[in-house]
N, C-alpha and C positions, 0 to 999 in steps of 0.2 A: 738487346738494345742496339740499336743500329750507332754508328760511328759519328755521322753527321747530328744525331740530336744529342749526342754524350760533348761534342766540341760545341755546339751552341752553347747546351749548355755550362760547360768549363769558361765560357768568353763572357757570359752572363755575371757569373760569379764574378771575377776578375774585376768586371767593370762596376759590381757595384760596391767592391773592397774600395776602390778608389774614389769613389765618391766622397764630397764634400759632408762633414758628421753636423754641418750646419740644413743640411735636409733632409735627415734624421730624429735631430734633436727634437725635444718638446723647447722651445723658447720659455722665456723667461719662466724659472724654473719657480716652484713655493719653495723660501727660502725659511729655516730658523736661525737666532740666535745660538753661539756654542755653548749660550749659558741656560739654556731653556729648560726647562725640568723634562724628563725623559715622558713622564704622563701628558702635559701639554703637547709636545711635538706628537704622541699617536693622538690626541685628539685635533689635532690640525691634520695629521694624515684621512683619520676618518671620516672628517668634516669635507674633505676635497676628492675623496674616493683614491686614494695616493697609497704606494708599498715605499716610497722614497720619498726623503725630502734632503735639499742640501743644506749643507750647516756651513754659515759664515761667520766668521771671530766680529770682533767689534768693530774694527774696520770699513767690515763687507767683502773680506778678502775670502775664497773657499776655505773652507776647512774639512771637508769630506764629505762624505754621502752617508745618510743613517737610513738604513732598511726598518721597519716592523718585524722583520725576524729576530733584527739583533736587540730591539726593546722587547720584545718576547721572551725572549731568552732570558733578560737582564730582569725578566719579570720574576720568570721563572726560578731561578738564583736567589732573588730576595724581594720579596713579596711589597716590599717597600720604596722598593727601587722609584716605581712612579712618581713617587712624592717626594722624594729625597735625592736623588742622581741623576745630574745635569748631562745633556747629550753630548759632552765635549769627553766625558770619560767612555763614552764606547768609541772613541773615533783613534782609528791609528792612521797613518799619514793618509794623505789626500786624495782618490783617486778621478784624477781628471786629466784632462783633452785641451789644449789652444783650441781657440774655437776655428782656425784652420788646418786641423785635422781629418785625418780621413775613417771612413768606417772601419779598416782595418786597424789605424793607431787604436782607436778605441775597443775595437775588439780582443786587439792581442793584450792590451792592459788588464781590459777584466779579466780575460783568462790567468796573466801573472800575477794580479793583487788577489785572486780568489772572491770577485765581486761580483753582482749582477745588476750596478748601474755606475755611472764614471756621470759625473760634472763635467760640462762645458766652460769654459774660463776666457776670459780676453786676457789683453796683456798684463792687464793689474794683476789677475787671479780674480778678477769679480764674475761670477757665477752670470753665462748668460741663457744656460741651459743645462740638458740633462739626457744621457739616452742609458735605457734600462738594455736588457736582455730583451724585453718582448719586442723592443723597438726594431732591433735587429732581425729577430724572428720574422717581422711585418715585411720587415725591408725583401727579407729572401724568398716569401713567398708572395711577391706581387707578380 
């Protein structure tokens, strides 16, 4: 690999760590209730073709990001779970971005909460988007 297309690209990357996470994001996000039964929320994932959705409290304030792996999971655990356990018990604190954040806030977050989608939030905390892992992925290969 020659020097000159190894530094282009190193200033590529760079420049798109900084980037604004508001031209990233999917805007306004499908949002649930924290009190949603955990069968509803994957029937609203499947209905919208979705691995995320964000869960807001009563408010409308974020409350975290629920994946389909982690209601799989919960499926899988107790066969009941769907019909009986609300989304607000898989959720442990909140993983989200001010929506003036950069690709990198957002990236080094998933990598520390162990996630692979972070909430968009304004200054309320009200959800005004959403970027997954693949989002990222898209971002790096254009």
């Amino acid at each position: 690999m020659n020097t000159t297309s190894a530094t282009r690209r190193d200033t590529r990357r760079a420049g798109l760590a900084g980037r604004a996470i508001r031209v990233v994001m999917t805007a306004a996000p499908l949002c649930v209730n924290s009190n949603t039964l955990l069968g509803d929320a994957l029937a609203e994932m499947a209905a919208a073709s979705l691995r995320h959705l964000v869960v807001v409290d009563c408010a409308g304030r974020c409350a975290g990001v629920l994946s389909d792996r982690c209601i799989v999971a919960a499926w899988a655990a107790d066969p009941e779970a769907l019909t009986c356990q609300r989304v607000s018990s898989l959720l442990e604190s909140p993983a989200a971005v001010v929506d003036d954040a950069t690709v990198a806030d957002a990236a080094k977050l998933m990598r520390t909460a162990a996630v692979d989608a972070v909430a968009v939030v304004d200054s309320r905390c009200v959800p005004v988007g959403i970027v997954t892992g693949s989002d990222l992925v898209a971002l790096l290969a254009r």
